[in-house]
Phi, psi and omega in degrees: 000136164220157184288137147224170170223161172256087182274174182281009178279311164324309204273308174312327206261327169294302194313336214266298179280356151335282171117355180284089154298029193299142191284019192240355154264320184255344160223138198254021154269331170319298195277352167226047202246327200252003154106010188260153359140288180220175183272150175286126143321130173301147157331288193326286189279359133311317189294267177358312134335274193311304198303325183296296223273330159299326156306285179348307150317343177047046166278000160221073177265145175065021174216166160306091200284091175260022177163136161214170187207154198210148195234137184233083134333297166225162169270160197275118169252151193305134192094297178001127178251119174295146135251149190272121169256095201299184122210120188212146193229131158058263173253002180267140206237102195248111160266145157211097188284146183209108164274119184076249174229010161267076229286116168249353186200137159221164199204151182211135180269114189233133181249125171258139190233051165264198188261154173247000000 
C-alpha cells in the first residue's frame, strides 16, 4: 500500500495550470454550497497524483503507460490522505484508492513493456 495526501497548495497549483477555477476546488464555502463537506481535489490531478506515485514506485519500470482509466466513487477532499491498493498482473495495473475505509477512486492501467 502507499499514501499520499492532496494538499491545498497541490489543489492551487492545478488550478493554475489547468486554467479550472470551478470555486468547489478553491472556496469552501462555494464546495459547501454544492452539498461538500470541504473544497474538492480536481479528477485530473488525482489521476496525475496515482500516476506520480506509481512511476515513483517504479511499479512502471521501463515500459509505456498505454492506457487507462479511472473511476471516481466519492470526492477526494483537500488535505486527505489516499491510500493506494496495488494489484498488478503481468502488463495490467489494478489501483484502488480509499481515504479512510472509504473507497474514492478506481482505476487499471495497462503497460506496455515491449522493446520500442
Amino acid at each position: 500500500m502507499i499514501t499520499f495526501q492532496i494538499t491545498e497548495k497541490d489543489v492551487e497549483q492545478y488550478a493554475v495550470i489547468s486554467g479550472d477555477y470551478n470555486p468547489i476546488h478553491l472556496d469552501m464555502e462555494a464546495a459547501k454550497q454544492q452539498g461538500f463537506t470541504n473544497k474538492i481535489a480536481h479528477g485530473m490531478l488525482t489521476v496525475a497524483k496515482v500516476l506520480s506515485v506509481l512511476s515513483n514506485e517504479s511499479l512502471i519500470p521501463q515500459g509505456l503507460l498505454s492506457q487507462y482509466e479511472f473511476t471516481f466513487i466519492s470526492p477526494i477532499y483537500v488535505e486527505n490522505l489516499v491510500t493506494l491498493t496495488i494489484k498488478q498482473a503481468e502488463n495490467k495495473i489494478r489501483v484502488e484508492g480509499k481515504c479512510g475505509e472509504k473507497i474514492v477512486v478506481k482505476g487499471c492501467l495497462i503497460v506496455d513493456r515491449g522493446n520500442p
